[in-house]
C-alpha positions as CSV (number, residue, x, y, z in Angstrom):
1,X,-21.7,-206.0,108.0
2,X,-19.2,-203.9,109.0
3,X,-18.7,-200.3,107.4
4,X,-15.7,-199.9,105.2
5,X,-13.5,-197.2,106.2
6,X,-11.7,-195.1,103.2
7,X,-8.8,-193.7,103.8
8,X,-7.4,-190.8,101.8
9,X,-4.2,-189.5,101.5
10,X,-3.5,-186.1,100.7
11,X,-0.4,-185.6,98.8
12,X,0.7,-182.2,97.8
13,X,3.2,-180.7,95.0
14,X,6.3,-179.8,97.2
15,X,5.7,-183.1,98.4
16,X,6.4,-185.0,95.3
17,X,9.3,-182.6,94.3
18,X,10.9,-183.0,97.9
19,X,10.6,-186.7,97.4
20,X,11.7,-187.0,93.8
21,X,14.8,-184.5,94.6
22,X,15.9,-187.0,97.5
23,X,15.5,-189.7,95.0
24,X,18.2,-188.2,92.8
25,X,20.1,-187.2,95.5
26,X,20.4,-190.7,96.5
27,X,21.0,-192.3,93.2
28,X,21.0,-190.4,90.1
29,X,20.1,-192.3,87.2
30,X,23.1,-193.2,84.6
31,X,21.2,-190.8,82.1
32,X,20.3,-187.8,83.8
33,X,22.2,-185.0,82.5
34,X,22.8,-181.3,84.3
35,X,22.4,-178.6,81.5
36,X,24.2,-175.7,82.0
37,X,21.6,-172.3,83.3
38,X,20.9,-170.0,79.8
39,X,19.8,-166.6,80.5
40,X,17.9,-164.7,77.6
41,X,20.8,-162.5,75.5
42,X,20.8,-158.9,77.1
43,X,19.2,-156.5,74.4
44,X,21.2,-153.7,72.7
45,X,21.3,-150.5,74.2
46,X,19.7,-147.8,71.6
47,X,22.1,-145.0,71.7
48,X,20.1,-143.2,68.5
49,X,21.3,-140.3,67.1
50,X,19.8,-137.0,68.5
51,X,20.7,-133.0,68.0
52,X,20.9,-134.0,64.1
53,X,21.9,-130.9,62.2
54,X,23.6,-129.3,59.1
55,X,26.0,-127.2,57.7
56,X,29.0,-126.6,55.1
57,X,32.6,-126.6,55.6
58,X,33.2,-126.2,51.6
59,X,31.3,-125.7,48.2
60,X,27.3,-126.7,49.0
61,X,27.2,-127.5,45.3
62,X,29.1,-130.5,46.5
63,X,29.2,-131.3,50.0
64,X,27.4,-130.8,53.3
65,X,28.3,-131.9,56.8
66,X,26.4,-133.6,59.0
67,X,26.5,-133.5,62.6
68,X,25.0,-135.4,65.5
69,X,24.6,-136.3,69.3
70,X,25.0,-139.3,71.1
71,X,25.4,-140.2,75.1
72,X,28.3,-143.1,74.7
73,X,30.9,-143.0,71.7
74,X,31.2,-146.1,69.8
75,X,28.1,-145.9,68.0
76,X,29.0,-145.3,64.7
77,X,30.2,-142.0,62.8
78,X,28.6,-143.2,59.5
79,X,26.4,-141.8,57.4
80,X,24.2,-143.7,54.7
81,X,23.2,-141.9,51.8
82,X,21.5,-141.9,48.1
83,X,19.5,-139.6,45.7
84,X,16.2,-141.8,46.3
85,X,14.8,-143.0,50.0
86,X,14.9,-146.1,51.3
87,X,13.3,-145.3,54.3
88,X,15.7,-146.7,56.6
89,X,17.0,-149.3,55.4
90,X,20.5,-149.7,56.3
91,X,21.0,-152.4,53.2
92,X,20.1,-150.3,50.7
93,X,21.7,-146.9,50.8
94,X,24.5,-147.2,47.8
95,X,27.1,-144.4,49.6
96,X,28.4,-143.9,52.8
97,X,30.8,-142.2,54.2
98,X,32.8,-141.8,57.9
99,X,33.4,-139.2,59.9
100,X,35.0,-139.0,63.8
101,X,33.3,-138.2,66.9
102,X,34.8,-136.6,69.6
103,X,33.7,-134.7,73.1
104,X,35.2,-131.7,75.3
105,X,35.0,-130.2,78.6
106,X,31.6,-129.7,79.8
107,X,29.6,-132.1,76.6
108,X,27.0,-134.3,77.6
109,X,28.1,-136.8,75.4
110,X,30.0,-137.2,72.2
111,X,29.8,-135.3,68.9
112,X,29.5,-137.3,65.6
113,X,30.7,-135.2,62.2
114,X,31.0,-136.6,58.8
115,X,31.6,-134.3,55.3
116,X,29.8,-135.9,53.0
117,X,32.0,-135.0,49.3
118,X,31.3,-135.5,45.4
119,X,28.0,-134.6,45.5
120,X,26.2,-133.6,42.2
121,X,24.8,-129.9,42.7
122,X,20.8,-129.1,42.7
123,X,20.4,-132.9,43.7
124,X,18.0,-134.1,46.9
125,X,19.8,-136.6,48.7
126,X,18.5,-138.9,51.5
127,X,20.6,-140.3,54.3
128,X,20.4,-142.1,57.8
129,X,23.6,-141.0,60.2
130,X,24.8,-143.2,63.3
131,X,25.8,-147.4,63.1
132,X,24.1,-150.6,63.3
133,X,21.7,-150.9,65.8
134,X,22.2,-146.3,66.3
135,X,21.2,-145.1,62.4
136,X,19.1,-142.4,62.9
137,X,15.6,-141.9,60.8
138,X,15.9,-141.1,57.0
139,X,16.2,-137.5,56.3
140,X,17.1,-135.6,52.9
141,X,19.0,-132.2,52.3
142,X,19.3,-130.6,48.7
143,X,23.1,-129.5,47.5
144,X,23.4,-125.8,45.9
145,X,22.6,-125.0,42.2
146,X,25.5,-124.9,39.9
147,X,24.0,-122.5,37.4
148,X,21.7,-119.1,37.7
149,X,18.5,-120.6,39.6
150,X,15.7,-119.0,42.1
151,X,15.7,-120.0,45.5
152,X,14.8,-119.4,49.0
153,X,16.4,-118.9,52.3
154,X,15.9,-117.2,55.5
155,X,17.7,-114.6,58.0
156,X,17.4,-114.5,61.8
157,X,18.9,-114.0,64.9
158,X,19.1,-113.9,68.8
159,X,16.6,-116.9,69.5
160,X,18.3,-117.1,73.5
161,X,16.6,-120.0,75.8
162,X,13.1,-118.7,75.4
163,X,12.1,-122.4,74.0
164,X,8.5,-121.2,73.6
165,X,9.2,-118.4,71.3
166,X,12.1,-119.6,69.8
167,X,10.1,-123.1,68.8
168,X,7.0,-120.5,67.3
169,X,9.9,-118.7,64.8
170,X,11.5,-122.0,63.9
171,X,8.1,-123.4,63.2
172,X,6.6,-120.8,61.5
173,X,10.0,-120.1,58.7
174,X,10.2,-124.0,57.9
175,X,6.4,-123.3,55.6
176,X,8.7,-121.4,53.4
177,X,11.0,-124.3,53.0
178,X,14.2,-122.1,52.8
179,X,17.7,-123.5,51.3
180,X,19.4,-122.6,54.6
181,X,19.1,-120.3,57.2
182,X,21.2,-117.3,58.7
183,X,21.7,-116.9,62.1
184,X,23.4,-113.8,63.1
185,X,24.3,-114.8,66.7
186,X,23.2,-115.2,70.2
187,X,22.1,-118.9,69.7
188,X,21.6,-119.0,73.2
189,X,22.0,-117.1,76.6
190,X,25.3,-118.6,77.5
191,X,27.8,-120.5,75.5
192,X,29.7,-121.9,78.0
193,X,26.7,-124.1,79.0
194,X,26.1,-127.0,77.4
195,X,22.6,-127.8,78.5
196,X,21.9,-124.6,77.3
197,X,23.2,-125.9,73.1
198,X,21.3,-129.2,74.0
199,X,18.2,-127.6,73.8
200,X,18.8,-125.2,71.1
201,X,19.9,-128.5,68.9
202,X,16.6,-129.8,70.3
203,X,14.8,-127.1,68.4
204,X,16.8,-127.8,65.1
205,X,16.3,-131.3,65.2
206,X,13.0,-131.0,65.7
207,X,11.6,-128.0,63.5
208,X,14.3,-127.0,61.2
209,X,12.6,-129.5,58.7
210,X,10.8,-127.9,55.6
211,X,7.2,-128.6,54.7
212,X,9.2,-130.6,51.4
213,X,10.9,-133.0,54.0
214,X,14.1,-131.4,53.6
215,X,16.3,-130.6,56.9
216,X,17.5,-127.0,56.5
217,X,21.5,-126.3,57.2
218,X,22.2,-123.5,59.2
219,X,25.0,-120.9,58.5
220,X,26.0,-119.2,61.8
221,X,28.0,-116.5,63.0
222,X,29.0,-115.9,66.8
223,X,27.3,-113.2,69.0
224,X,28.4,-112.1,72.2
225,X,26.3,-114.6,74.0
226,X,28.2,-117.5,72.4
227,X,31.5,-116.1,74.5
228,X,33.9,-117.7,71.8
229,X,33.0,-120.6,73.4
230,X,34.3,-124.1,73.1
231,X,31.1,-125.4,72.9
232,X,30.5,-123.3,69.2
233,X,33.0,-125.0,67.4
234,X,33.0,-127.8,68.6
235,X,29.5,-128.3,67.3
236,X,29.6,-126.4,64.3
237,X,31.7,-127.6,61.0
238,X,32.9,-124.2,59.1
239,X,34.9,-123.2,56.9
240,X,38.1,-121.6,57.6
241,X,39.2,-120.4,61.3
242,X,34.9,-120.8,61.5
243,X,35.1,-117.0,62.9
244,X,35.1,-115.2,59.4
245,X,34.5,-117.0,56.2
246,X,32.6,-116.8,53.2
247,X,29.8,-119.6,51.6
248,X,28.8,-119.5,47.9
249,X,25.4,-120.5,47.3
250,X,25.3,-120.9,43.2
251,X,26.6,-118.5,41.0
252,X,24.1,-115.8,42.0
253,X,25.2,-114.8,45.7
254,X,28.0,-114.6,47.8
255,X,27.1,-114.8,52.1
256,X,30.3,-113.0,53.7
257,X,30.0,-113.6,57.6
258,X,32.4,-112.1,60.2
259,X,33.0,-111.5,64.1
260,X,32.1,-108.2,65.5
261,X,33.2,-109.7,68.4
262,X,36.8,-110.5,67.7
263,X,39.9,-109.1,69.4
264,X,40.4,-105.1,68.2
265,X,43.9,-106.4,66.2
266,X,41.2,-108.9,64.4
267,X,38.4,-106.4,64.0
268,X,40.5,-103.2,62.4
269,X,43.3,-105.4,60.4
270,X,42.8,-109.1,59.8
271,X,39.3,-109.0,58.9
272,X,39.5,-105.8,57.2
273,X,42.0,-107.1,55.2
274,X,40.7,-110.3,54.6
275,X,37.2,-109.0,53.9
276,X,39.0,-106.4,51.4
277,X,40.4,-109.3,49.3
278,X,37.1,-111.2,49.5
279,X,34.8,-108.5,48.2
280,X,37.5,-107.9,45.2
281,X,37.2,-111.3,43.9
282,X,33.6,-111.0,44.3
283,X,31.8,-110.6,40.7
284,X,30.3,-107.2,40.6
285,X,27.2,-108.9,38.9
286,X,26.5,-111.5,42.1
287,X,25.1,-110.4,45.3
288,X,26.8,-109.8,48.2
289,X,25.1,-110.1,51.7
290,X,27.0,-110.1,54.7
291,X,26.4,-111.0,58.1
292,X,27.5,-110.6,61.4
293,X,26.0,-109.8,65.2
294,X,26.5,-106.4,66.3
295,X,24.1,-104.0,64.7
296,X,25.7,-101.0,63.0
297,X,22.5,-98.3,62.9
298,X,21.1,-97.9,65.9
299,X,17.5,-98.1,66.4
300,X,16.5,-98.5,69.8
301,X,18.2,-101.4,71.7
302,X,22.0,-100.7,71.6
303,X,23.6,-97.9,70.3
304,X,25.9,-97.2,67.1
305,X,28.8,-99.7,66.7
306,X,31.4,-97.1,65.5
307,X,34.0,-99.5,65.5
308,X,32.5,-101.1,62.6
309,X,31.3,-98.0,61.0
310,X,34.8,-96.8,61.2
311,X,36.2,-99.8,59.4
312,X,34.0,-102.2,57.9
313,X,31.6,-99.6,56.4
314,X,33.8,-98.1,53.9
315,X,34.2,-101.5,53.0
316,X,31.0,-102.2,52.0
317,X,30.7,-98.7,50.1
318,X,33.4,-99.7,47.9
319,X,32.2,-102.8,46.3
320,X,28.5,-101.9,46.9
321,X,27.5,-104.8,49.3
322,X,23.8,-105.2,48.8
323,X,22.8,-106.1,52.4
324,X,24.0,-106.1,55.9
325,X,22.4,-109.0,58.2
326,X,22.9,-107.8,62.1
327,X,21.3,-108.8,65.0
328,X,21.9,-108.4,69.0
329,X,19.0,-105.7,69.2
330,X,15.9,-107.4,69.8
331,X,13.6,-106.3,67.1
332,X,13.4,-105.7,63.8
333,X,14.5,-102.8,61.4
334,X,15.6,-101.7,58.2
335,X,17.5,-99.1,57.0
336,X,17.3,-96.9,54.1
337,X,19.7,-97.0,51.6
338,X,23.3,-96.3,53.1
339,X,26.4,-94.7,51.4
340,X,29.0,-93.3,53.3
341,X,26.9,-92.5,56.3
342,X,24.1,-90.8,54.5
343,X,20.9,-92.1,52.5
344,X,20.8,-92.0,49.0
345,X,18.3,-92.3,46.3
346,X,17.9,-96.4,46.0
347,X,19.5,-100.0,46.8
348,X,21.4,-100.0,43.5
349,X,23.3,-97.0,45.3
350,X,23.4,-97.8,48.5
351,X,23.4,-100.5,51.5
352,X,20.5,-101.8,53.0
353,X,21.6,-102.7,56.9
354,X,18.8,-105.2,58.0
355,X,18.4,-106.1,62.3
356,X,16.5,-108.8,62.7
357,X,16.8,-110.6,66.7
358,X,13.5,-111.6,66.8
359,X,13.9,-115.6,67.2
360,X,12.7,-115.8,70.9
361,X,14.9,-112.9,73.0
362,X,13.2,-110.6,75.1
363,X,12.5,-107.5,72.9
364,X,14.1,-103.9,72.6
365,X,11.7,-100.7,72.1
366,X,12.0,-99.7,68.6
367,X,12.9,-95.9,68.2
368,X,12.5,-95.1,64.4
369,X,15.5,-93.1,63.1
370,X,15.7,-90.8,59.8
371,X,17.5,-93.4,58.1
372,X,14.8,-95.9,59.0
373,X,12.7,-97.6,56.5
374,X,11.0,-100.2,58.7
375,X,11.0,-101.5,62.3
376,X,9.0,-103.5,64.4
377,X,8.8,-105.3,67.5
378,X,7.1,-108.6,67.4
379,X,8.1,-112.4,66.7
380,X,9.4,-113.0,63.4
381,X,11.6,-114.1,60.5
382,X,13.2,-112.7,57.0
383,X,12.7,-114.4,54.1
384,X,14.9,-113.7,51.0
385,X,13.7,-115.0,47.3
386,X,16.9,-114.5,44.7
387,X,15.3,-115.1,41.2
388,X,17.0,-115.8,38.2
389,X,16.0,-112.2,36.4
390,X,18.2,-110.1,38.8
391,X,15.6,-109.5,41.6
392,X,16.0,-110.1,45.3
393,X,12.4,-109.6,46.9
394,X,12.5,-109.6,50.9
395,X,9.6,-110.6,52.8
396,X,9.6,-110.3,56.7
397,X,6.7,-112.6,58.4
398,X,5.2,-113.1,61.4
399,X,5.0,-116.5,63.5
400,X,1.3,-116.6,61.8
401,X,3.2,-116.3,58.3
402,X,1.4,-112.1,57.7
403,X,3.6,-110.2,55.7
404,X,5.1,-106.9,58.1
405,X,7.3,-105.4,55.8
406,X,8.5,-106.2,52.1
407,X,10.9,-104.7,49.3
408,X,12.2,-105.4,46.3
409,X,16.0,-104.6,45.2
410,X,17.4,-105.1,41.4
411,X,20.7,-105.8,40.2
């Protein structure tokens, strides 16, 4: 018998295709149809919020403004908001209001700005800023008391671009969960850069959030690092020409801030004049604090500003203002009681002029004076308690939250 032979025929894949495609190719059958090619939708681009901060262009017992970065500008200048959280959820918030953005020579991208108004007073309110697809996280701020109440807030100045430093201050004040805070200047080394605000709203963003969850407004005033720039209001909502003004926090106290580095014209007549009429419709029985950059007292650092002592001073000898927040010298130090150049017996008689530029600049040598009460050289922050019996009690800390100097002034 002869052997069968097998034969076996190896036929690949492409094969199969190749012949299959000349097939059709030849004769397509009458019910083949050609679909059209779908690509997967394209995803949105996330364009989130970032830089998110606070502060008031009117009364805090009913309004606050928030303010926030994005790269591209039509991402939504809403904000979301309602006196319990929702954690998010666009749906749910039962207010919003819109704002504008808008950008400037030298931005990195575009501002967002929205006043939120009609606000109840000593009310927490939680909100979510941006537009569909962009909201931000869920935050919460707290509006100002509208009758005598104790509270909280915190002084501070000259943090510069020393991020390291400036992030330990920032960290170590928001345990004490201040109302707001009082920056007397020299945010940063150079106004006129915008990388430079970038990462100073970095640090707000990030660390100007209270242990209670709160996000903590800021109330500036400009230094001479700030070089009037463009870049300060633009990014900043204040009230009035933003360079002087004056923000009521309850009735208890009245915060009076000013530019010590405005023209001469501005410095000797319109804020003198302006500050005048402000400290007579101030209530005697409310306190007054004011605030601005250039310190008056020297104390080491730079020297006397006798501009300012020549025509601010008697100012605040007149209606008694009971303290004077500076900065621009790097360290910290308090005066004595001040009237008309010479120290008197208490507070109730005389000005306390406070220095604090300890948020993160390089530091000054302190050189104790006769009017000194205090000084030091070393990271750190003010804290202010008002309390509804007539007692301010000030309390500078550390970055590790140790008391280095205290005091207690009365109405």
């Amino acid at each position: 018998m002869k052997p069968r032979r097998i034969i076996i025929i190896t036929v690949t894949m492409l094969s199969i295709s190749s012949l299959l495609l000349g097939a059709l190719l030849v004769k397509p059958p009458s019910s083949l149809q050609f679909l059209p090619v779908i690509f997967p939708p394209t995803p949105p681009v996330h364009d989130d919020p970032i830089n998110i901060h606070l502060s008031f262009q009117n009364d805090p017992q009913s309004s606050i403004t928030v303010i926030w970065q994005t790269a591209s500008a039509a991402t939504g200048d809403e904000v979301l908001f309602d006196t319990v959280p929702h954690y998010g959820a666009p749906t749910l918030y039962r207010c919003k209001a819109i704002g504008e953005h808008h950008s400037y020579a030298g931005a990195t991208g575009y501002i967002h700005q929205v006043e939120l108004t009609d606000l109840n007073p000593d009310t927490t309110y939680y909100f979510i800023c941006g537009g569909p697809g962009n909201y931000s996280g869920e935050r919460a701020f707290r509006t100002a008391p509208n009758s005598s109440s104790s509270f909280t807030f915190v002084c501070g100045g000259d943090s510069r671009t020393n991020e390291v430093n400036r992030a330990l201050v920032s960290k170590a004040m928001r345990h004490v969960n201040p109302a707001f805070v009082l920056h007397s200047g020299d945010m940063i080394d150079d106004g006129r850069i915008q990388e430079q605000w970038d990462s100073w709203f970095a640090d707000l963003n990030d660390n100007w959030i209270g242990d209670n969850g709160l996000t903590i407004p800021i109330i500036p005033c400009l230094g001479n690092h700030e070089y009037n720039s463009t870049n300060y209001y633009e990014q900043f909502a204040l009230p009035g020409n933003e360079q002087w003004y004056y923000v009521d926090w309850g009735p208890n106290l009245r915060i009076i801030v000013l530019n010590s580095y405005a023209s001469p014209t501005q410095v000797s007549t319109d804020q003198v004049n302006w500050l005048n009429e402000t400290l007579a419709n101030t209530p005697p029985d409310k306190w007054k604090i004011v605030m601005f950059h250039q310190n008056v007292y020297y104390s080491g650092g730079h020297g006397n500003a006798t501009t300012l002592i020549e025509y601010w001073v008697p100012l605040f000898d007149q209606y008694h203002v009971d303290i004077v927040i500076q900065g621009h010298t790097h360290h910290y130090h308090r005066t004595k009681p001040l009237y008309n150049n010479t120290i008197v017996d208490s507070y109730r008689e005389g000005t306390m002029y406070l220095t604090n530029g300890c948020w993160g600049a390089p530091f000054h040598d302190y050189v104790p004076q006769l009017y000194s009460a205090y000084g030091n050289a070393t990271l750190c922050f003010t804290q202010i308690s008002i309390f509804q019996n007539g007692t301010l009690y000030l309390e500078t800390k550390d970055v590790n939250g140790y008391t280095i100097d205290s005091c207690v002034l009365t109405k």
